[in-house]
N, C-alpha and C positions, 0 to 999 in steps of 0.2 A: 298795330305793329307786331305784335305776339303773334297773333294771329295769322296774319301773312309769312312768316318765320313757320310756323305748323302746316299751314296747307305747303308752303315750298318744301320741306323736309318729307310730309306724305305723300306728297306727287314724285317725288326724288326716290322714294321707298315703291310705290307703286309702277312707277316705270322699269326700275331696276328687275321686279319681279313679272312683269311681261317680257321683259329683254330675254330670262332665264326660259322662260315658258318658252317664248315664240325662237328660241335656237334648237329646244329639244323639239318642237314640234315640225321644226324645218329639216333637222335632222330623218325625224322619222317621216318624211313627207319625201324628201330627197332618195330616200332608200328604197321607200316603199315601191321605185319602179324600178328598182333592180331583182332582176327573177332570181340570184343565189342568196335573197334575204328572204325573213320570214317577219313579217310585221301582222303587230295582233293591237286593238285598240278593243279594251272592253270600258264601254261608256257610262254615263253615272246611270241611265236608264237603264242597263244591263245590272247595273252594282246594287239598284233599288232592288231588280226584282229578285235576287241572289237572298238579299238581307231581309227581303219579307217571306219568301219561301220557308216554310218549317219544315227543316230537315227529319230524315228518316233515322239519321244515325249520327255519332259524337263528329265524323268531318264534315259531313254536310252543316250543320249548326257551326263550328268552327269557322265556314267558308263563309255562312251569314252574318256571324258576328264581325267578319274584319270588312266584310264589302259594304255593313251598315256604314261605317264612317268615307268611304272611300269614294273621291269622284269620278274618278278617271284612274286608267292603269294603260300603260304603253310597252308592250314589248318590241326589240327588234332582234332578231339572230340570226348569224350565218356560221356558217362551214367552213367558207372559202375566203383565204387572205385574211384571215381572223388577225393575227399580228399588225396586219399594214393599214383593216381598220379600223383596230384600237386604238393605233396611235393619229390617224385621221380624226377619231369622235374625241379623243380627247381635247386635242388640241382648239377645236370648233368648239366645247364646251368649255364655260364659265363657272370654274369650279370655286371659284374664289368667294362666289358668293354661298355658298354651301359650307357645312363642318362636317368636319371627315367624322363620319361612325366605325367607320375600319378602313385601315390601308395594309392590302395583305400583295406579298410580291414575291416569290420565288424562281426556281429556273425553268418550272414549264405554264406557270401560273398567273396575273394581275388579276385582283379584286378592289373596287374601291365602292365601298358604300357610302354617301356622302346624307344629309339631310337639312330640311331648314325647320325652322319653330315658326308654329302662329298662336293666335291667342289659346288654343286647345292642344297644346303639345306640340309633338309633331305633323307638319301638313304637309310634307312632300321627302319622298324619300327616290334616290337617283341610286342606282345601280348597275356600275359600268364592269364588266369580266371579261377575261380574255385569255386564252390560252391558242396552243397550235392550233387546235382540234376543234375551239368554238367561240364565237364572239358575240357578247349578250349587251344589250341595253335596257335598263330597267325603269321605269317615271311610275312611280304613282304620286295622288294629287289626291288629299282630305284629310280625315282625321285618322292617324296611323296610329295603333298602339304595336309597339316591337314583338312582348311578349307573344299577343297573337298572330302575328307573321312568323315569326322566329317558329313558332309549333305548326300552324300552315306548311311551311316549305321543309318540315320533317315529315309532314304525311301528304304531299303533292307531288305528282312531278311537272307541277308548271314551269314552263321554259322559263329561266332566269331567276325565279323566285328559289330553288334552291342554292343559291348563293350565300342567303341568308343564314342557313347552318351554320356557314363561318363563325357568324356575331360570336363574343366569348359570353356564357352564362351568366344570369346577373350575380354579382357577389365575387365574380371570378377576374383577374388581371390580366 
C-alpha cells in the first residue's frame, strides 16, 4: 500500500516536470520558425566538449567550469513586439511550478528569473526579460551553480545570460 502511494506521488512529480520541459520546448520550437527570433539550443554534447576543453585563459576555464554540470541551454530573442511577446510567453508558461530567484519590473524593464531544485541544488534555471528594445528567453537544464553564472554573464556577452548581473550579491538584501 505505501508503496503504490510512492510510485503515484513520483509519477505525479515526474509528469509535472515534463509538462514544464515540454511547454518550454514547445515554446522554442513554435518560434523557432519565426525569421524576427533568434533561437540558439547548445546541447549536452556541445556542453561536454566546452567542459573538457582546457581553456587558455581565466574565461575560457570559467566557461568549462559551468558547461560541466550543464545539459542543455535554450535561448530565444527578438527585437520586434518584445512587449506583446512577453506577455504571450508568459502567460503559455507554468511559472507556478518554479521559485522566483528575482522579480525585477520597472518602466522600460521585466526580469524574472525563476528556478527549480534537484537532488544537487539547482537543476534548471528559466529566464524570462523583456523590455521595448528586446525580448529574451532563457532554459538551461543540469547542475547550475549561481556563483558561476552570475561571474559568466559579467565577462560574456551571451544573449540573455547577461540578465543574470541583476541577481543581488551573496550576503547583500
Amino acid at each position: 500500500m505505501c508503496m503504490k502511494y510512492i510510485l503515484v506521488i513520483f509519477t505525479l512529480f515526474y509528469t509535472l516536470h515534463l509538462r514544464a520541459q515540454s511547454t518550454i520546448e514547445s515554446l522554442f520550437a513554435h518560434y523557432s520558425n519565426d525569421k524576427t527570433f533568434t533561437t540558439i539550443q547548445v546541447t549536452g554534447a556541445m556542453l561536454q566538449l566546452l567542459s573538457d576543453d582546457e581553456g587558455t585563459n581565466a574565461d575560457d576555464n570559467d566557461i568549462s567550469n559551468l558547461a560541466e554540470g550543464l545539459d542543455n541551454i535554450l535561448v530565444l530573442t527578438t527585437d520586434k513586439n518584445c512587449m506583446k511577446h512577453y506577455e504571450a510567453v508568459r502567460k503559455k508558461l507554468d511559472v507556478k511550478t518554479y521559485k522566483i530567484l528575482l522579480d525585477m519590473r520597472d518602466a522600460e524593464e521585466n526580469v524574472h528569473i525563476y528556478y527549480k531544485n534537484g537532488n544537487k541544488g539547482i537543476n534548471e534555471l528559466l529566464v524570462l526579460a523583456a523590455s521595448p528594445e528586446e525580448f529574451v528567453l532563457v532554459n538551461l537544464v543540469g547542475t547550475i551553480d549561481l556563483a558561476k553564472l552570475k561571474k559568466l554573464s559579467q565577462q560574456s556577452d551571451i544573449i540573455g545570460i547577461d540578465q543574470l548581473e541583476k541577481l543581488p550579491n551573496k550576503g547583500s538584501k
